[in-house]
Phi, psi and omega in degrees: 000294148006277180313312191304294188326313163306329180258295191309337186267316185284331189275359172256349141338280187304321184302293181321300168329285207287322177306317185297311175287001177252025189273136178068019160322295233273325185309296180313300174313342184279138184286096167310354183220022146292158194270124179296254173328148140213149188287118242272305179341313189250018181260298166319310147328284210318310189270014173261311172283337166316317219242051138264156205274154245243139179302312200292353179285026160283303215286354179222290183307314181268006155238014171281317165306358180043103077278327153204199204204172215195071161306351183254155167309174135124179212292016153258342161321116178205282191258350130011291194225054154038071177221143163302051175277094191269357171299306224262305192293356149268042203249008181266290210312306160314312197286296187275303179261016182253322186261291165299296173324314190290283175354300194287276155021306161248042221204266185328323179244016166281313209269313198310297230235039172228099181317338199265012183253325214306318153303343177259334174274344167289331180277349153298332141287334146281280161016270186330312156329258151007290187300313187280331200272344190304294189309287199307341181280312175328306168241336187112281166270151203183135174306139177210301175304336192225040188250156163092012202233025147317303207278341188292268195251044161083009205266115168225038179221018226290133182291136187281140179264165197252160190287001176278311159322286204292328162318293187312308198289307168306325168263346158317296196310312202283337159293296186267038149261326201277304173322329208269294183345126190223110167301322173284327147344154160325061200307119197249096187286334171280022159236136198298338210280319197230018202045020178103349176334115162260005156277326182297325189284329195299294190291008171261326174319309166296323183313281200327306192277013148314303188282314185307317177310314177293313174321000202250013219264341152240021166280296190220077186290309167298305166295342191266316157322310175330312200284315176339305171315305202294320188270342179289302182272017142294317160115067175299190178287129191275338191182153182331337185293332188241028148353158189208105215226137171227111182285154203238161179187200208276303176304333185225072195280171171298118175318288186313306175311297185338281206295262195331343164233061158207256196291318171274004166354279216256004178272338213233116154247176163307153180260157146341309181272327156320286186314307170313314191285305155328311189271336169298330163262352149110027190296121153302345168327278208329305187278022183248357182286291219264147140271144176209095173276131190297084203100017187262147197224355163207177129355275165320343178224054125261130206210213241201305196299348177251346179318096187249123160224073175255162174259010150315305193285359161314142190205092174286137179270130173284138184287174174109006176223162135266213189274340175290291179320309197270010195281322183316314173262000170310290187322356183232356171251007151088025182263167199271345170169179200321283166000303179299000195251170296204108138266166169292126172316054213309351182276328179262256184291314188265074182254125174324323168288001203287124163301181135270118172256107196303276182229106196262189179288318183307301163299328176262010150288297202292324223269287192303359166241011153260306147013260180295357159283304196294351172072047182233351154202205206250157158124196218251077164002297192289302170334264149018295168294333168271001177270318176305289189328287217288326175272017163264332182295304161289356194246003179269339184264029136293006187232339159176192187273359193255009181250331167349117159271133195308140152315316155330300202282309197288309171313343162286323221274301198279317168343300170284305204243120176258186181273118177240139216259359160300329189206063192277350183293290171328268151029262161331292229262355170285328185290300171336319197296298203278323174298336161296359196292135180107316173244078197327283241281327182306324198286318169312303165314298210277342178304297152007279212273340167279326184073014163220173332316176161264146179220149175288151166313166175259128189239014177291109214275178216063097128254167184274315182323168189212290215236323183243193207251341169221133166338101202260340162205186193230141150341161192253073250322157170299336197311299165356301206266015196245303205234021145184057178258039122292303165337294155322320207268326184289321163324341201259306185329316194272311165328300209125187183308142178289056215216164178306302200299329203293123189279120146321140200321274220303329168292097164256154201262000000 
């Protein structure tokens, strides 16, 4: 008995002891110099460098638009050879709704009620704006009302909105977010794109709804016009300054530069049509775009010493082949082998440092003088138009001094081509073309919607097209169909099919 009195009196020891000791655990457990917060300032950074544009729009927008081309197979094949790569084709969807969007989001509900904010929730809400219209012209129907609000209220399942709503909703927004923006207000100088300009973010707010309004020009022409008035008497971008540019550096490269000069170096050229057109207008572009090492006979003896960036000597690879395939025409161009045909220059425009130009001065010059073709706002077409030529031209000695083209050359240059208003549309929206270059999903959206240039099909065979002649949207990631796919499926029910061919509300033929 003794003995029992002894282990039950020790075993009433060990409680106390341990109860004592778990006074102040949870205090002990805590990081004292974890961060509680973070300041929404730098949640808006995150998602503005976030949302430079992604290594895979070689593989799908910008080479659906034949700027350049990628003959070889293998996990990276996609609009190369008109396939269906949803590896590849979930690389918008990460980058702008899985990352950016959530950021903004809790940025947007940090901010809305607190006046000492008031200037970060509008540019955040243009931000935001900016990210949903990139998605949906990317896929189409697509979560918008209930997209970002896991961590908020618990929604991981978010109902897909069909793409005429977020059209609605996105230029609402872009309107009374860009209006609201107050220079007497609080200036929120620690966000990168413009430092807080609150005249530079007005005029990108407009810009943008410049750009949402044209999408809308064979759908809904009479509202796209409305808006057009609105961002005009709002006060679009006046000049290269105020450019909405995401700058790259050793910490933070350029996605695209990054690849091309490591493991893909030697996969990626200029396309046949892209080159052709440039070197057929006698276009200056060209010798700050392209490289031709001369005589390369692998990857590997592309080397400096062979570097020719004259814009004679350009040779574009035509889409319709792959590296097998395509020796029938080395051979007929007299190149010593693939190796041999014009890539983007990696030293340069494609440099790990390279900027991303998001929305320039240049597309809403081109924008506002087809504008003033459709009589949907006032001012001189041609004018318009040569300032858009002239500022993508002058926005090339940003990526360094060798690539700047002289005024000479350019003032020859919008000289021979001037605006011709028979066939102005054409004009334009092909100029549109070469100044997006680089920023695939804008150059993929205005082709869409403009029907320029023209261009021949990628005619390489085995392709996933059924009906139309070029990729009219990119697919929808798989994960989807994994972790909300009811949703998904009444999208694909209201859209149409999950498929390359399948048109967005807004492309109607």
């Amino acid at each position: 008995m003794k003995k029992i009195n002894k282990y039950i009196y020790s075993l009433f020891l060990l409680i106390i002891v341990f109860s004592s000791c778990d006074n102040g655990f949870d205090e002990m457990n805590i990081n004292p110099i974890a961060l509680t917060s973070v300041d929404p300032t730098f949640q808006l950074n995150n998602a503005i460098v976030g949302s430079a544009f992604t290594y895979g729009n070689l593989s799908y927008e910008v080479t659906i638009v034949k700027q350049m081309i990628t003959p070889f197979s293998g996990q990276g094949s996609a609009a190369n050879f008109n396939q269906d790569n949803r590896s590849v084709a979930t690389g918008n969807w990460t980058k702008y709704y899985r990352n950016a969007i959530r950021e903004l989001v809790d940025v947007i509900q940090k901010t809305k009620d607190n006046p000492s904010y008031s200037n970060l929730y509008q540019t955040a809400r243009i931000w935001k704006a900016y990210c949903f219209m990139l998605l949906t012209d990317t896929y189409g129907d697509i979560p918008y009302v209930q997209s970002g609000l896991g961590y908020l209220d618990g929604t991981v399942k978010p109902v897909y909105d069909s793409q005429e709503s977020i059209y609605t909703d996105i230029l609402k927004e872009l309107e009374t977010a860009t209006a609201a923006l107050d220079a007497s207000k609080t200036k929120v100088s620690r966000e990168i794109l413009y430092a807080g300009d609150i005249v530079k973010w007005k005029r990108l707010g407009y810009s943008l709804l410049l750009r949402g309004a044209m999408r809308l020009s064979k759908v809904k022409p009479t509202i796209a016009a409305g808006y057009v008035t609105k961002a005009v008497a709002g006060g679009v971008m006046q000049s290269n300054d105020d450019n909405a540019i995401i700058t790259h550096n050793s910490n933070f490269p350029n996605d695209v530069g990054n690849q091309l000069n490591g493991g893909q170096s030697a996969f990626y050229y200029l396309s046949e049509d892209f080159v052709s057109f440039l070197q057929s207008n006698n276009d200056p572009r060209l010798t700050s775009i392209a490289v031709r090492y001369n005589g390369a006979l692998s990857g590997a003896n592309q080397i400096e010493s062979k570097a020719n960036r004259t814009a004679a000597a350009q040779i574009g690879m035509p889409l319709g082949f792959d590296n097998t395939t395509i020796s029938a025409t080395v051979k007929a161009k007299g190149l010593a082998s693939l190796w041999d045909f014009s890539q983007l220059d990696r030293t340069r425009m494609a440099n790990p440092q390279a900027p991303d130009f998001v929305v320039s001065y240049s597309q809403t010059s081109l924008l506002l003088a087809e504008a003033v073709v459709r009589t949907w706002t006032t001012g001189n077409a041609a004018t318009f138009y040569a300032n858009g030529v002239r500022a993508n031209m002058k926005q090339l000695a940003n990526y360094g001094t060798s690539t700047a083209i002289a005024d000479a050359s350019i003032d020859a240059y919008i000289l021979a081509h001037p605006l011709d208003l028979t066939k102005a549309l054409e004009q334009i929206n092909t100029q549109y073309w070469v100044t997006s270059f680089l920023n695939g999903p804008e150059a993929f959206a205005n082709f869409r919607r403009s029907n320029f240039p023209v261009l021949l099909p990628n005619l390489y065979p085995g392709k996933d097209l059924k009906t139309e002649s070029f990729i009219r949207r990119i697919t929808y990631p798989d994960s989807e169909r994994s972790v909300n796919s009811q949703n998904l499926s009444q999208a694909v029910l209201r859209q149409g099919p999950d498929i390359l061919d399948t048109r967005v509300w807004w492309d109607i033929k």
